[in-house]
C-alpha positions as a Python dict, from the first residue, in 0.01 Angstrom:
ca = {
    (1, 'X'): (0, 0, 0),
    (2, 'X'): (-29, 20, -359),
    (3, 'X'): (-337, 258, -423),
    (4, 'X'): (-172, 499, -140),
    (5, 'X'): (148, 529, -296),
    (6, 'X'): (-66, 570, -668),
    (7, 'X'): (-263, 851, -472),
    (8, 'X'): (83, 993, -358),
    (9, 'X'): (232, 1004, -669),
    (10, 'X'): (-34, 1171, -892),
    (11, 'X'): (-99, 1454, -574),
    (12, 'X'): (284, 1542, -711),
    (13, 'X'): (185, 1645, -1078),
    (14, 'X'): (159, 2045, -1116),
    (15, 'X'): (123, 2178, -1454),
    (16, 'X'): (353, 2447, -1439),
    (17, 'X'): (608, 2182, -1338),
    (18, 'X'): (507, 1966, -1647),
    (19, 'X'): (756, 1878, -1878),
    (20, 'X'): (647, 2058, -2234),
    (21, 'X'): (627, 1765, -2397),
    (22, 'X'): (388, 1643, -2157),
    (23, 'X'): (193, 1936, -2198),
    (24, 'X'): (173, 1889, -2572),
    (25, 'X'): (79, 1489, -2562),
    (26, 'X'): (-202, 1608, -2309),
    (27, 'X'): (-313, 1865, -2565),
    (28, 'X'): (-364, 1600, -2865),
    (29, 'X'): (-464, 1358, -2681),
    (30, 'X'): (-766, 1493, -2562),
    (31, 'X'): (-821, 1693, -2927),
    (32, 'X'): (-794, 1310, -3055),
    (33, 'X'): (-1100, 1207, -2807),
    (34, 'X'): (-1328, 1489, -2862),
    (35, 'X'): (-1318, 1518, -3246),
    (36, 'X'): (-1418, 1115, -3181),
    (37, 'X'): (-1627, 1185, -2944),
    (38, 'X'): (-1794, 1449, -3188),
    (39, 'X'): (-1794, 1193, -3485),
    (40, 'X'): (-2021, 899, -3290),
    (41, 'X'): (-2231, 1100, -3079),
    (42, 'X'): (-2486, 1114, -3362),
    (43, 'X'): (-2463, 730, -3419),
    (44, 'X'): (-2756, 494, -3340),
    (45, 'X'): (-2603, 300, -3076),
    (46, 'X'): (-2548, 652, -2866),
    (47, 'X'): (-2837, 707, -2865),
    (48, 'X'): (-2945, 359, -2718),
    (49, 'X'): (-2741, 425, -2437),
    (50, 'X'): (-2870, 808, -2397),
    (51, 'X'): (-3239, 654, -2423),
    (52, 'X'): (-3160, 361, -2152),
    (53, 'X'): (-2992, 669, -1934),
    (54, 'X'): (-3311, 953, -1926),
    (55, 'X'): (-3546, 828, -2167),
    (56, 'X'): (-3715, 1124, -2375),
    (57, 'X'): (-3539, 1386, -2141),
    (58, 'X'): (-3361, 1615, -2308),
    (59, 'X'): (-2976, 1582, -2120),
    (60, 'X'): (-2864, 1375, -1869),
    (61, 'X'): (-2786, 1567, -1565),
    (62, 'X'): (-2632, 1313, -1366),
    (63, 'X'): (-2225, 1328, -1403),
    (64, 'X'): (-2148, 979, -1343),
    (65, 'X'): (-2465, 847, -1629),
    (66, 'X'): (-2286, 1141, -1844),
    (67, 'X'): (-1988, 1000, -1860),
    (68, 'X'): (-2122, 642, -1898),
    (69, 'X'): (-2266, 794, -2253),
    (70, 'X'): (-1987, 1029, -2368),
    (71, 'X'): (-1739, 730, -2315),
    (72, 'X'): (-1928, 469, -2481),
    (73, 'X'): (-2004, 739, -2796),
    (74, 'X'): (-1647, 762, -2820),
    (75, 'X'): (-1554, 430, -2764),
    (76, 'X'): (-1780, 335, -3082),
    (77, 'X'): (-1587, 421, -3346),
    (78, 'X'): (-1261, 234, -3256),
    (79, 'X'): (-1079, 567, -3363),
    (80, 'X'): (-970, 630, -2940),
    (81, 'X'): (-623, 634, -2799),
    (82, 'X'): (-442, 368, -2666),
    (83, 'X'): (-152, 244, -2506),
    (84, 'X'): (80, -109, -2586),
    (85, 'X'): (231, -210, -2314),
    (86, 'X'): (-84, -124, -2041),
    (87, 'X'): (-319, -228, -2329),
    (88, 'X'): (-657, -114, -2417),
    (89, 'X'): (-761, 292, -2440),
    (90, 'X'): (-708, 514, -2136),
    (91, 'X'): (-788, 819, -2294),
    (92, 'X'): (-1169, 736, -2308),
    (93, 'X'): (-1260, 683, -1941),
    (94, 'X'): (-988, 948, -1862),
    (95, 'X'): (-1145, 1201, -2068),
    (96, 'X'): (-1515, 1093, -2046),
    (97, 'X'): (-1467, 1123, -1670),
    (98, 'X'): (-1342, 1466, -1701),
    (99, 'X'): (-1531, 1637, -1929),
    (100, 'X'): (-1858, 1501, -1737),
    (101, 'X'): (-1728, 1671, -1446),
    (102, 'X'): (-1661, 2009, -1603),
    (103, 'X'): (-1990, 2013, -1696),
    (104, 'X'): (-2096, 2048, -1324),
    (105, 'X'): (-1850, 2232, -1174),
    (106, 'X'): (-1594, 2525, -1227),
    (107, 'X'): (-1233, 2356, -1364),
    (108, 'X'): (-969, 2549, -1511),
    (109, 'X'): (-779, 2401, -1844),
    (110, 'X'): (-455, 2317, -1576),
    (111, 'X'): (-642, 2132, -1325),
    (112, 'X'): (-778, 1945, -1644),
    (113, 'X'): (-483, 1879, -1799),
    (114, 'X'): (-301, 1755, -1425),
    (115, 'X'): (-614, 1551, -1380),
    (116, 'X'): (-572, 1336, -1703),
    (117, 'X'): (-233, 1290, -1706),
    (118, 'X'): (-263, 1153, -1371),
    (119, 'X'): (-524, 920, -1508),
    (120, 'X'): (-262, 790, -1787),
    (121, 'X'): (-22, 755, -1501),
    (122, 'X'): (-283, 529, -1268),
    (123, 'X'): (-358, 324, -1601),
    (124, 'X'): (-73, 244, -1726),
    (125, 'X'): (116, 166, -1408),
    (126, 'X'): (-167, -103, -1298),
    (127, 'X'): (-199, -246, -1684),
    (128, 'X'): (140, -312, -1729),
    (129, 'X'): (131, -460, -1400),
    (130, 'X'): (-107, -706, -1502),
    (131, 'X'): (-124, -730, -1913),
    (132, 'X'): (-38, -892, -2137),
    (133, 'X'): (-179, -1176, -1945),
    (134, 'X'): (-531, -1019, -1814),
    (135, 'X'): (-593, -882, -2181),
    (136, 'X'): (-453, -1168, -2380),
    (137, 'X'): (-535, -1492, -2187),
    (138, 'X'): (-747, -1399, -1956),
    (139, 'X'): (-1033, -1255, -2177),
    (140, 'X'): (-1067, -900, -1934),
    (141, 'X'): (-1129, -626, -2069),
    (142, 'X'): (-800, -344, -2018),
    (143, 'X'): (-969, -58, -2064),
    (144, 'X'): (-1290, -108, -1908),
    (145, 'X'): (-1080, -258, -1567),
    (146, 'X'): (-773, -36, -1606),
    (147, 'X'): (-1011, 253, -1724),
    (148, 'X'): (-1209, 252, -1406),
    (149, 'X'): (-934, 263, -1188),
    (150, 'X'): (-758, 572, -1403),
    (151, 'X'): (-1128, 790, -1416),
    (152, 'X'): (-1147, 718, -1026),
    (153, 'X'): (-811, 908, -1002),
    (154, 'X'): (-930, 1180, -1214),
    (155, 'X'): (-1223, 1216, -1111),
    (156, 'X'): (-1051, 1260, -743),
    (157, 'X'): (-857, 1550, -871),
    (158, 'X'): (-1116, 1709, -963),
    (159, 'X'): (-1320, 1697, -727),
    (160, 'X'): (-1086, 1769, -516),
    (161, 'X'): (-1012, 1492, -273),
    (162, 'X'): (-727, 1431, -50),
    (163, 'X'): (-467, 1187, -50),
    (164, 'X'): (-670, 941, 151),
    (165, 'X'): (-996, 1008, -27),
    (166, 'X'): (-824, 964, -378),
    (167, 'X'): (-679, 613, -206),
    (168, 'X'): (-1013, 520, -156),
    (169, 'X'): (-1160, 599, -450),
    (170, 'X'): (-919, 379, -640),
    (171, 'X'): (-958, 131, -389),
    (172, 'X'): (-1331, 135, -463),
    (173, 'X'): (-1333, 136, -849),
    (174, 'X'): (-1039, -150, -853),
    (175, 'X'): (-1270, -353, -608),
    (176, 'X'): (-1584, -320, -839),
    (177, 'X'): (-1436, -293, -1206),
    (178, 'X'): (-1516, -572, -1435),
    (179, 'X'): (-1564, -596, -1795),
    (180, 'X'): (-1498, -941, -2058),
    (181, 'X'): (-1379, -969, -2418),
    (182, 'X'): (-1585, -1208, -2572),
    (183, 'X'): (-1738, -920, -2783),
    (184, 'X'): (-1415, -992, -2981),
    (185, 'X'): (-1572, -1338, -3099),
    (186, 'X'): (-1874, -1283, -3105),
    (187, 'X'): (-1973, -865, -3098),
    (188, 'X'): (-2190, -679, -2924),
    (189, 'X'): (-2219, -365, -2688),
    (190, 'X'): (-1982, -457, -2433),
    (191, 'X'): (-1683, -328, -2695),
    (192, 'X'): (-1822, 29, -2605),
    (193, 'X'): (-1999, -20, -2292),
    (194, 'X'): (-1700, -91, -2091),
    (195, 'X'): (-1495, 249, -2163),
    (196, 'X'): (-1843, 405, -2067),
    (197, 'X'): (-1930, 195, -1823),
    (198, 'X'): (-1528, 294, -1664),
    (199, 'X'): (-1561, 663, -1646),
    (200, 'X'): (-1938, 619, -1502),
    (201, 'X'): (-1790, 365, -1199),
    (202, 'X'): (-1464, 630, -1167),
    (203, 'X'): (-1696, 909, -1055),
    (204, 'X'): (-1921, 717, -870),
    (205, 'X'): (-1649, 573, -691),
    (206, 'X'): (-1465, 903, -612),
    (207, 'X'): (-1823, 1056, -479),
    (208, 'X'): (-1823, 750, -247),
    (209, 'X'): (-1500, 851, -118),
    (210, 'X'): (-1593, 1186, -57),
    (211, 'X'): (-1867, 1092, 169),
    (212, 'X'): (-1646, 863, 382),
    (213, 'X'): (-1662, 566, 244),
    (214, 'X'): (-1303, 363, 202),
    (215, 'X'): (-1202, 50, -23),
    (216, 'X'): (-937, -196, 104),
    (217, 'X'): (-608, -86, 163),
    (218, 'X'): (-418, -373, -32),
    (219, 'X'): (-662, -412, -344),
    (220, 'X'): (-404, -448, -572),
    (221, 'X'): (-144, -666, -423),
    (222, 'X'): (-332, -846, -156),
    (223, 'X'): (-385, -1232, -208),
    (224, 'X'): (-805, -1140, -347),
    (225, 'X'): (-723, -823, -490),
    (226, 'X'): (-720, -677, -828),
    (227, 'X'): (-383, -798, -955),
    (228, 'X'): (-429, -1175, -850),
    (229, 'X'): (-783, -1176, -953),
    (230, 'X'): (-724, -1058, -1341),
    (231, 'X'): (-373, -1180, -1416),
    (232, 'X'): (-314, -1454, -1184),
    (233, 'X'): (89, -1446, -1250),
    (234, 'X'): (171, -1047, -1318),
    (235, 'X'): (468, -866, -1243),
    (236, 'X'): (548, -741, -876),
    (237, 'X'): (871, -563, -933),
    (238, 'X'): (632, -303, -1158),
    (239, 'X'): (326, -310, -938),
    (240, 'X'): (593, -166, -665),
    (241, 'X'): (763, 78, -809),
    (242, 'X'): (489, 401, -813),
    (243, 'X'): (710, 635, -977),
    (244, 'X'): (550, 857, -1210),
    (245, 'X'): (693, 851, -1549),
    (246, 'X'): (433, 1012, -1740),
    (247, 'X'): (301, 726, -1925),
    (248, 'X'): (100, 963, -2176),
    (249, 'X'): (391, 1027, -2398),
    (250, 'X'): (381, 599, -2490),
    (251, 'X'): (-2, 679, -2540),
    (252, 'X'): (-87, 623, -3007),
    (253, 'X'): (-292, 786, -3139),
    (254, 'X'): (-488, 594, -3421),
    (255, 'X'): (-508, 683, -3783),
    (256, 'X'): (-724, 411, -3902),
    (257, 'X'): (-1105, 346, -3725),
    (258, 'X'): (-1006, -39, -3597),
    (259, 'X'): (-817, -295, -3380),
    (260, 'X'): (-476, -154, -3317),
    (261, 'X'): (-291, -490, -3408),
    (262, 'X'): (-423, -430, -3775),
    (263, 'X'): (-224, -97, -3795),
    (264, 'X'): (147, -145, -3881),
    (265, 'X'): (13, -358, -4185),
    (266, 'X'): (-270, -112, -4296),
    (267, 'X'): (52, 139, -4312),
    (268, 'X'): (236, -61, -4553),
    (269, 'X'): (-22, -131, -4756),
    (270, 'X'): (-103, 184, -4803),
    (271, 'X'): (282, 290, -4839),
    (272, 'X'): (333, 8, -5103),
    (273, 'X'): (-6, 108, -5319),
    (274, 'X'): (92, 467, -5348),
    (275, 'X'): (431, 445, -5339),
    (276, 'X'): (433, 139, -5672),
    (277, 'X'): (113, 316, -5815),
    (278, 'X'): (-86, 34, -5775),
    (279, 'X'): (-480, -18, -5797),
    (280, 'X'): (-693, -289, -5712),
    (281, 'X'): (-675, -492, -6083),
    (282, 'X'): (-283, -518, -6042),
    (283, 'X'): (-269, -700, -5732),
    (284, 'X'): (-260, -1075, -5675),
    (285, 'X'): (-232, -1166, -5335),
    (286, 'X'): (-133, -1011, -5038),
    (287, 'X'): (70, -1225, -4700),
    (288, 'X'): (55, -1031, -4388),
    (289, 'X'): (260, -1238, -4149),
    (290, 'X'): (331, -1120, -3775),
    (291, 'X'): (300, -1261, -3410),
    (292, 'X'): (40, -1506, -3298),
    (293, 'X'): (-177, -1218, -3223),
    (294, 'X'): (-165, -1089, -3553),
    (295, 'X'): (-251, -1440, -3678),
    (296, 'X'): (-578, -1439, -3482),
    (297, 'X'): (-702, -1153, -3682),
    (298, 'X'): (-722, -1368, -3986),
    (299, 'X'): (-1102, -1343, -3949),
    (300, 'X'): (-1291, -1373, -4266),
    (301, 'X'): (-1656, -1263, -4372),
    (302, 'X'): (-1729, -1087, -3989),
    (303, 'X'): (-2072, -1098, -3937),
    (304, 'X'): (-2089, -748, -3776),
    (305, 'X'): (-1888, -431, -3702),
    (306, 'X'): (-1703, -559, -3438),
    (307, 'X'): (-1553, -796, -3595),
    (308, 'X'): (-1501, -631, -3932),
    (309, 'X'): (-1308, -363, -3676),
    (310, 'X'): (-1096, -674, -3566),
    (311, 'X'): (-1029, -856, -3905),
    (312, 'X'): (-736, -813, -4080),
    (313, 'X'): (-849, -953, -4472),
    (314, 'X'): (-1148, -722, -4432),
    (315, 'X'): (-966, -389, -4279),
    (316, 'X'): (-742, -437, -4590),
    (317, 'X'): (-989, -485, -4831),
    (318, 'X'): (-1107, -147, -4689),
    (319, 'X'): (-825, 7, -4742),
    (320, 'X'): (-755, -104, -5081),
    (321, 'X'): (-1097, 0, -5221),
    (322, 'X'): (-1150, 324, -5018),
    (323, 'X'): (-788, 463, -4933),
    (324, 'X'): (-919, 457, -4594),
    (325, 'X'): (-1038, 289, -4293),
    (326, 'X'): (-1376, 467, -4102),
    (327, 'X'): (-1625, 261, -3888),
    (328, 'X'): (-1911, 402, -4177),
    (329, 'X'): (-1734, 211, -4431),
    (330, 'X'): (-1674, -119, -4256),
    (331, 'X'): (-2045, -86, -4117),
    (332, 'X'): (-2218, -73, -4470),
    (333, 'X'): (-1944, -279, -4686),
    (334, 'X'): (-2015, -625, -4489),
    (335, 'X'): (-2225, -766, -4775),
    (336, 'X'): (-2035, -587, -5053),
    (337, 'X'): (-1889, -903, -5255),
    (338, 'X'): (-1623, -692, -5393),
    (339, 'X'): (-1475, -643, -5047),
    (340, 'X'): (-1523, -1022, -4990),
    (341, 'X'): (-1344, -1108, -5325),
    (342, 'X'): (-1082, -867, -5188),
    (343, 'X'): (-1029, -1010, -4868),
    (344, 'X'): (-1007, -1379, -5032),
    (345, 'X'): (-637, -1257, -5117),
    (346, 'X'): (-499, -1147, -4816),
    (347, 'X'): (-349, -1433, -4648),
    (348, 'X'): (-239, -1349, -4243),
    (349, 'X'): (14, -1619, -4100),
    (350, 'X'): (235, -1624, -3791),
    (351, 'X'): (605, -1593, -3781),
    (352, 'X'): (797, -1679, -3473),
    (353, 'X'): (1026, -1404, -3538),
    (354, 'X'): (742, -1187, -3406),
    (355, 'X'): (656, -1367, -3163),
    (356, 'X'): (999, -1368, -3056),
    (357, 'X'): (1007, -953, -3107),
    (358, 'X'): (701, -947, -2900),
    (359, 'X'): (876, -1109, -2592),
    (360, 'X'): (1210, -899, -2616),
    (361, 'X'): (1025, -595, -2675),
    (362, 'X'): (739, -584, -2428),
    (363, 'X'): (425, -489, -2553),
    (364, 'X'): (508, -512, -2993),
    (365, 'X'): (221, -732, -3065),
    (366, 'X'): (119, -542, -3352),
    (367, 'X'): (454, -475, -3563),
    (368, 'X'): (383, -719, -3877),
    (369, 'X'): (587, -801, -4226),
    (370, 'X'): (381, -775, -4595),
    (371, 'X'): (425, -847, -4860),
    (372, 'X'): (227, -729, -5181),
    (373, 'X'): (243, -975, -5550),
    (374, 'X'): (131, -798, -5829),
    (375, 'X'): (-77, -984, -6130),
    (376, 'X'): (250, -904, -6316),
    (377, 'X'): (539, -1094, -6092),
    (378, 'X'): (643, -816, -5898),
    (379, 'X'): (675, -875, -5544),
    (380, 'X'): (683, -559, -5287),
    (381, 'X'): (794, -628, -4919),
    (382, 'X'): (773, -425, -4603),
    (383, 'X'): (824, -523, -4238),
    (384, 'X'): (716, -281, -3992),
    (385, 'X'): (738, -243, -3576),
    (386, 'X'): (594, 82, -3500),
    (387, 'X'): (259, 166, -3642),
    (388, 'X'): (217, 553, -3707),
    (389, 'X'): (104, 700, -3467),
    (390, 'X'): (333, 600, -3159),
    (391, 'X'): (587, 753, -2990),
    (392, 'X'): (803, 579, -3204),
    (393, 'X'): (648, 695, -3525),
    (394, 'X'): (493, 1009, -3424),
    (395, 'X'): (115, 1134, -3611),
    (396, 'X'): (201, 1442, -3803),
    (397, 'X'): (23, 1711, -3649),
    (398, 'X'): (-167, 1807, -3958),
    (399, 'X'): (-297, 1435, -4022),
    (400, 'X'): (-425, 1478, -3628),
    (401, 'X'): (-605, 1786, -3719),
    (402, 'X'): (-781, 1657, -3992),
    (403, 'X'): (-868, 1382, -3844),
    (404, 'X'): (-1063, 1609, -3579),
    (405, 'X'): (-1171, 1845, -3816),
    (406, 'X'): (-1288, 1579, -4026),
    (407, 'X'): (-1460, 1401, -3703),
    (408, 'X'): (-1585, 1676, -3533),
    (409, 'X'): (-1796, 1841, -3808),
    (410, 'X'): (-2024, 1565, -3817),
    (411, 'X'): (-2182, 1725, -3532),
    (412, 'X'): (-2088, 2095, -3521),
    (413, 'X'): (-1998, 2403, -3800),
    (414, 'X'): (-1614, 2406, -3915),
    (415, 'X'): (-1564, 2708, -3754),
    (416, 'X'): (-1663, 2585, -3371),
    (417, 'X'): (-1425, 2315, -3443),
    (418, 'X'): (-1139, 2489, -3539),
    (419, 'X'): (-1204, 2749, -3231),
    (420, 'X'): (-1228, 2461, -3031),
    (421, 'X'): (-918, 2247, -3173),
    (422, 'X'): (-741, 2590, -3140),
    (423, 'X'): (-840, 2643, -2789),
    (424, 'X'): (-677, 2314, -2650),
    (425, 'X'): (-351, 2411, -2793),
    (426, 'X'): (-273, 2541, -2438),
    (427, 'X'): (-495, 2457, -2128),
    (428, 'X'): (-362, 2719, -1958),
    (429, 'X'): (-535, 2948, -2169),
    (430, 'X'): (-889, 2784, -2043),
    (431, 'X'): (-1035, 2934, -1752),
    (432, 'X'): (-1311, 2694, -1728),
    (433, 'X'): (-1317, 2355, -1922),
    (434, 'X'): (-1717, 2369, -1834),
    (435, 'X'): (-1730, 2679, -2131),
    (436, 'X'): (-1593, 2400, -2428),
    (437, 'X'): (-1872, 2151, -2264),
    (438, 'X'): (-2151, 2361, -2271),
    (439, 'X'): (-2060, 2437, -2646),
    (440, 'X'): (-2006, 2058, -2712),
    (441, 'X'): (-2393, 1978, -2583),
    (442, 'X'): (-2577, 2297, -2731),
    (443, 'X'): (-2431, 2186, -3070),
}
């Protein structure tokens, strides 16, 4: 049975066994969540979800409620990891689930580390298994339904639990998960309830296993199970094949604060304006063309964050007018005519070509083709596959530690969060995770 052999296969992971480069991906990845986590813990819709948790209390106590809040803070900014093929962002559940955990209990940096990368593993095996169809046509959302599944697994090594238990616990989040996309069309808390809402069921569900109780044994490939309920048609031969192939180093990591599809054209853009010396009074028009899910991005005047974080013309706009793309600046530009004007000459389009790349390459819905006219006749061009920021086209490490630094001192002193960033350079180095919590929540 599938969640067996998915319990099986993450009970093999030992740290000191860990390829290096596994070791480092685990390190930035979970730098990248907690310097977003540390930028939209402070934002109003946190605190919503704090109040709705304890009230007026001062800190939530409860793991599983703590890791609905830390994963739906982080989730907020649209700055989290993700992954292309699996879809959606394991790193959030993964992490929230994790750190909520350390916060009650005694975990040293290497159980950590084993933990999460066994979450990536859980995550991406079962999304690819089922997306693009469960993400794309299907409306569900990957990381809320994947998520669960990946923080119940992670949550299971921490805690503890044996091969059995962790079986169950899988069994019990994949039986329960849910989580719908229509946020996309029409916003609203869902976009960062679900990652939330994923670590919270994760724990809960590995606490239920502890105590005895079990999930059925063929959730994912029985005839009602997870698989046939969210994809309908999704591929077998993957489901099957539980070999651990740690998934983590496919995981981007995000340089702009929006939709991933929106990426490989913000880079251009931003590579044809500095590279041609360009402002905003020398361009004319600007034709992003791409696969048909680039072409549904062609969303003009968004009528709130959400979809601002999903719209191509306006992300662009962004760009052009800021040299940057933050979830501040497309909150408080959505009225700003300039931006509007702006977006009025960004045309996005669909190219079978791409939609032909995104068949033969599984999972390269986002690489897109500009091309930039100036008010003068010149015409720049760029196509590009890889957005920065995937394996493919690797973050710099210094543009990944400012984007933490500049992240995570919204919410504590520069020099906690360079002793922190510096501390997660090697988790074997961390004695007890619980230590970088308890500085995280005093701050």
């Amino acid at each position: 049975m599938i969640a067996q052999q998915l319990a099986k296969m993450i009970g093999q992971i030992r740290y000191d066994s860990m390829p290096q480069e596994v070791k480092e991906k685990a390190s930035q990845c979970c730098r990248d969540m907690l310097g977003v986590f540390l930028g939209g813990r402070g934002m109003q819709e946190g605190h919503i979800v704090k109040r709705a948790l304890v009230g007026n209390a001062p800190g939530i106590e409860n793991s599983a409620q703590l890791a609905l809040w830390i994963g739906s803070v982080t989730r907020l900014l649209d700055f989290d990891d993700g992954h292309r093929r699996a879809m959606g962002h394991p790193g959030v559940p993964i992490w929230s689930a994790a750190l909520a955990l350390a916060a009650t209990r005694r975990i040293s940096g290497s159980r950590f580390a084993e933990a999460a990368v066994g979450g990536y593993d859980v995550y991406c095996h079962v999304g690819r298994a089922i997306n693009p169809r469960a993400y794309l046509e299907r409306g569900f959302d990957a990381t809320c339904i994947c998520g669960s599944v990946a923080a119940a697994a992670t949550a299971g090594i921490l805690m503890k639990l044996d091969e059995n238990e962790i079986a169950n616990a899988i069994s019990i989040a994949a039986s329960l998960c849910g989580g719908l996309n229509q946020y996309a069309i029409d916003g609203g808390s869902p976009k960062y309830l679900c990652a939330g809402w994923a670590a919270m069921l994760g724990i809960q569900a590995a606490k239920l296993a502890q105590c005895g109780a079990d999930g059925p044994s063929a959730i994912f490939e029985g005839k009602k199970g997870f698989c046939q309920g969210f994809a309908v048609e999704y591929d077998r031969a993957l489901l099957d094949d539980t070999t651990l192939r740690w998934d983590i180093l496919d995981v981007y990591l995000k340089r702009f604060a929006c939709v991933r599809r929106l990426h490989a054209a913000l880079d251009i853009v931003d590579e044809l304006v500095g590279q041609h010396a360009l402002n905003l009074d020398h361009i004319d028009s600007i034709d992003v063309v791409g696969s048909r899910f680039i072409a549904e991005s062609a969303i003009y005047n968004p009528a709130s964050v959400v979809l601002a974080q999903t719209s191509m013309p306006y992300a662009i706009a962004i760009l052009l007018k800021f040299g940057k793309v933050t979830e501040e600046l497309i909150g408080t530009h959505l009225d700003d005519p300039e931006i509007h004007v702006l977006a009025g000459k960004i045309r996005v389009g669909e190219e079978e070509f791409f939609n032909r790349l995104m068949e033969e390459k599984k999972g390269l819905w986002g690489a897109a083709k500009v091309t930039l006219t100036t008010k003068f006749g010149e015409i720049h061009s760029k196509t590009l596959e890889y957005a920065l920021g995937e394996r493919e086209n690797p973050l710099p490490p210094q543009i990944l530690k400012k984007k933490f630094m500049t992240l995570a001192t919204e919410s504590i002193d520069e020099d906690k969060a360079k002793d922190i960033f510096e501390k997660l350079a090697d988790f074997t180095l961390i004695s007890n995770v619980g230590d970088i919590v308890s500085e995280l929540f005093q701050s």
